[in-house]
N, C-alpha and C positions, 0 to 999 in steps of 0.2 A: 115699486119700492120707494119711490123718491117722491109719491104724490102729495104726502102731508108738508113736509117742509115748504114744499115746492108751490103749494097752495096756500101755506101761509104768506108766503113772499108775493103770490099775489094778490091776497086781498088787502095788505099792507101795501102796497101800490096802488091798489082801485082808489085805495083812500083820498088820495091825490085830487085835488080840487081842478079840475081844465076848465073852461069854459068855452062854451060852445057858441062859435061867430059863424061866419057864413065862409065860404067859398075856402081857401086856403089857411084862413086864419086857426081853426082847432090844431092844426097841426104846430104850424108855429108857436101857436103857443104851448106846445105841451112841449117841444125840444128845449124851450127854455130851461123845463124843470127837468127835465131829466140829469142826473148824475151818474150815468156810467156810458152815457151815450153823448157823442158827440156830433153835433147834427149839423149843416151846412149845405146851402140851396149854389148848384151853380146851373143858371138857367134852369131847366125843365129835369137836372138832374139832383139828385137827395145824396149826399155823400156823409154816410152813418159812419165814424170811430168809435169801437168800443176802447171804453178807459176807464181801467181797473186795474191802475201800478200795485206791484212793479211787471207784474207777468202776466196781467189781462186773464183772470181768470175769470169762469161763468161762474154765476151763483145764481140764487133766488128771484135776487131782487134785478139783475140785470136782464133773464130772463121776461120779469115783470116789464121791467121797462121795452123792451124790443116786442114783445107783443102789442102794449100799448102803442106802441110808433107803427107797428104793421096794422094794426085797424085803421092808424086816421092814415094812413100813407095810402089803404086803399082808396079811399074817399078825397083823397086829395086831385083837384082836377089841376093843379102846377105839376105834379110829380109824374113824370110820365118811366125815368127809371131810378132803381135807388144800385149806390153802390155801397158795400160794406169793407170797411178795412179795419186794422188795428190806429190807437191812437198812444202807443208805445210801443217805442222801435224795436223791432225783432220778433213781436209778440202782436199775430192776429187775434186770437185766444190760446193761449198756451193747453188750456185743458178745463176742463170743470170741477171744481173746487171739490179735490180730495178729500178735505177736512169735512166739509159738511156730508158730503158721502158716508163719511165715518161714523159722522154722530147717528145716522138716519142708521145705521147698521146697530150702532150700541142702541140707542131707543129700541130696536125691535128685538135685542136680546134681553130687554126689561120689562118685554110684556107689550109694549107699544105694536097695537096692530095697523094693517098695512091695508088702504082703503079697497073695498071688496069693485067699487064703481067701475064699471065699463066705461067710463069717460076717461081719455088717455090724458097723462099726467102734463102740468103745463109748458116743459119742454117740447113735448114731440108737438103739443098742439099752437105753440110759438112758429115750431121748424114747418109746420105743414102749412102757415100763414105764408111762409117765405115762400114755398110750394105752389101754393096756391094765388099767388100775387099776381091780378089777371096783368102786371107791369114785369118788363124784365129786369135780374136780380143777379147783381154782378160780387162774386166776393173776389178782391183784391189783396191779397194775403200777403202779408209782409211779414214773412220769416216762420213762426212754430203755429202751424194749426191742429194740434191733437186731440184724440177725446173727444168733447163734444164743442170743441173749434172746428174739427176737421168737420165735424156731423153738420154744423151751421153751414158750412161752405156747401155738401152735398147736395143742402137742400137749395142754395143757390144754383141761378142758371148756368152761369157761367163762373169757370174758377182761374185764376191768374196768380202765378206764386212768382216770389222773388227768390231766384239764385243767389248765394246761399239762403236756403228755406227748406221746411219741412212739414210734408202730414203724413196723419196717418193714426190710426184706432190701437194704441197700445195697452187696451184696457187687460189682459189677459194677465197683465205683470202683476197686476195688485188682485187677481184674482177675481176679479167681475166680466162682463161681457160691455161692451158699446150700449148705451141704454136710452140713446135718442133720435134713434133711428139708423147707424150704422150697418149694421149688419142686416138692413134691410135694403138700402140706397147703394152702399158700395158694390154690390152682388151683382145689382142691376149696370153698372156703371162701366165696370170692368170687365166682369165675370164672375160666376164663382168660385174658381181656382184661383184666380191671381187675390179676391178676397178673401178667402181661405189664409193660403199663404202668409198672406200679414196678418189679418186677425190673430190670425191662432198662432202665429209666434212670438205676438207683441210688437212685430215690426211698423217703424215710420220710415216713410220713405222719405230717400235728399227728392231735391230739385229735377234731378236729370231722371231717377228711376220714377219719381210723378208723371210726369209731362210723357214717356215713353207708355207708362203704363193706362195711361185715360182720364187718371187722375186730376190732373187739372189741364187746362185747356192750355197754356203754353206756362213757360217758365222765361223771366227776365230777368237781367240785374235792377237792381233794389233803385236806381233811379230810375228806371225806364216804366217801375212798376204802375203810378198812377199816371203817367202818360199813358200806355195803354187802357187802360179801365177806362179813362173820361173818352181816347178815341172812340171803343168799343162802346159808351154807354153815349156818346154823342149820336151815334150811326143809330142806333137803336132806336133814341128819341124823338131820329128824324123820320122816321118811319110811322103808319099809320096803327095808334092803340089798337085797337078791334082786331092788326092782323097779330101786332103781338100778344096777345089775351087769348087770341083761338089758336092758334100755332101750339103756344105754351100748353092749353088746355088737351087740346089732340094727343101733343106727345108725353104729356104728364099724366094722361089717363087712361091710355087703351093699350098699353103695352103687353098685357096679362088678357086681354079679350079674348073674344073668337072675331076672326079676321072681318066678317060681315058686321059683327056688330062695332067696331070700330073702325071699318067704313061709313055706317051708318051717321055716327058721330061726326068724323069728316065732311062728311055731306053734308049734315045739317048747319054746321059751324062754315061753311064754303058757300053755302047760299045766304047765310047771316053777312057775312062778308060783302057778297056781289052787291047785295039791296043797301049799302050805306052809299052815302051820299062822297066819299071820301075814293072810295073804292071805282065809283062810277068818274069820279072828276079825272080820278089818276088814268084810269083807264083810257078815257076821252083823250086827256093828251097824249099819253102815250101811241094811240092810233094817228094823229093829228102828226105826230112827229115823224112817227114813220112814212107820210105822203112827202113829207119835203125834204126824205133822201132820194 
């Protein structure tokens, strides 16, 4: 339903002139241009604020922008984890922009049809970039992640909220369902009872019933919030890419398999592993260390 708008927004973004340098440079220079993303290198870490006062809401065009920053952030050999947070207090993404929802609904009661393509619309194939990030992807939430706030975080690795704060899919209230992957991620996440539950009663959840339910990975108060994130994404970076690319791929892939065939995968992705050069040095010392206890 949301695919035309959704797709104008971003070819009105492709538009965007980058130029292409070598090594780290594409990236940097397209953060430049970004206007609803707020971008910042510390070390080997990418710390993205969305910023879209006063309530950080998602739309088209920030959509556009955060896919564009997820292709070069793949290809970026400085970027080893990216973290995401809000860049207005209180508001990680409050929700995705009701108003434009609205108009895509009146359009299609004026005849406006609704693209028939099997190509999914360029939110979920934004969120599935996050998904897909052979890097790990931290969202540090700072206060309302609803909608498809809370849907960006799911597709994040890892999630970290600030006490007072809140997520949670209360699409039912205005009469739609979750529609960028919600109710496909949460289910997986939790269960499908506890996402039941809130779905279908429009419920968000505080701080304490997150962090109890699976929801996000711990709950802190609001200065503690990006201390953990940079600890968490510091540990992370210090860690060898390849095991976190196959790690992430393992368990982002074979959940829904049959048990063999997602050993299979395993297997193949653990002897990719053994053969790097990285994986053999660590190994080495670690043998080495253990003779001179």
């Amino acid at each position: 339903m949301m695919q035309r708008w959704l797709k104008r927004g971003a070819v009105a973004m492709a538009a965007l002139s980058m130029p292409v340098l070598a090594h780290a440079a594409p990236l940097d220079d397209a953060m430049k241009t970004y206007k609803l993303l707020q971008c910042a290198r510390e070390g080997a870490v990418l710390v993205v604020k969305f910023y879209n006062p006063p309530t950080n809401l998602m739309n088209a065009p920030m959509v556009a922008e955060l896919s564009d920053l997820l292709t070069k952030v793949e290809a970026d050999e400085v970027t080893r984890v990216l973290v995401f947070t809000g860049g207005v207090p209180n508001f990680f993404i409050q929700h995705y922009d009701v108003g434009e929802l609205d108009s895509t609904a009146a359009a299609i009661d004026k005849g406006a049809t609704v693209s028939s393509s099997t190509e999914l619309h360029a939110t979920h194939q934004a969120y599935l970039q996050i998904e897909e990030l052979s890097k790990p992807v931290i969202a540090a939430i700072n206060g309302q992640a609803h909608g498809g706030g809370f849907e960006l975080a799911l597709a994040c690795d890892f999630r970290i909220l600030t006490n007072p704060g809140s997520v949670g899919l209360p699409e039912a209230n205005v009469g739609i369902i979750p529609g960028a992957g919600g109710t496909v991620r949460l289910p997986r996440l939790i269960g499908a009872a506890r996402a039941k539950e809130l779905m279908m009663q429009g419920i968000v959840a505080d701080a304490e019933t997150a962090e109890r339910y699976g929801m996000v990975m711990k709950a802190v108060p609001p200065d503690q919030l990006m201390p953990e994130a940079m600890k968490l994404a510091a540990r992370l970076a210090s860690l060898p890419p390849l095991s976190m690319k196959n790690i992430k791929k393992v368990v982002n892939t074979t959940p829904t398999l049959p048990i063999r065939d997602a050993l299979r995968i395993e297997e193949d992705l653990f002897w990719e592993n053994m053969g790097s050069d990285e994986a053999k040095a660590r190994m080495r010392a670690y043998v080495e260390s253990t003779k001179k206890k």
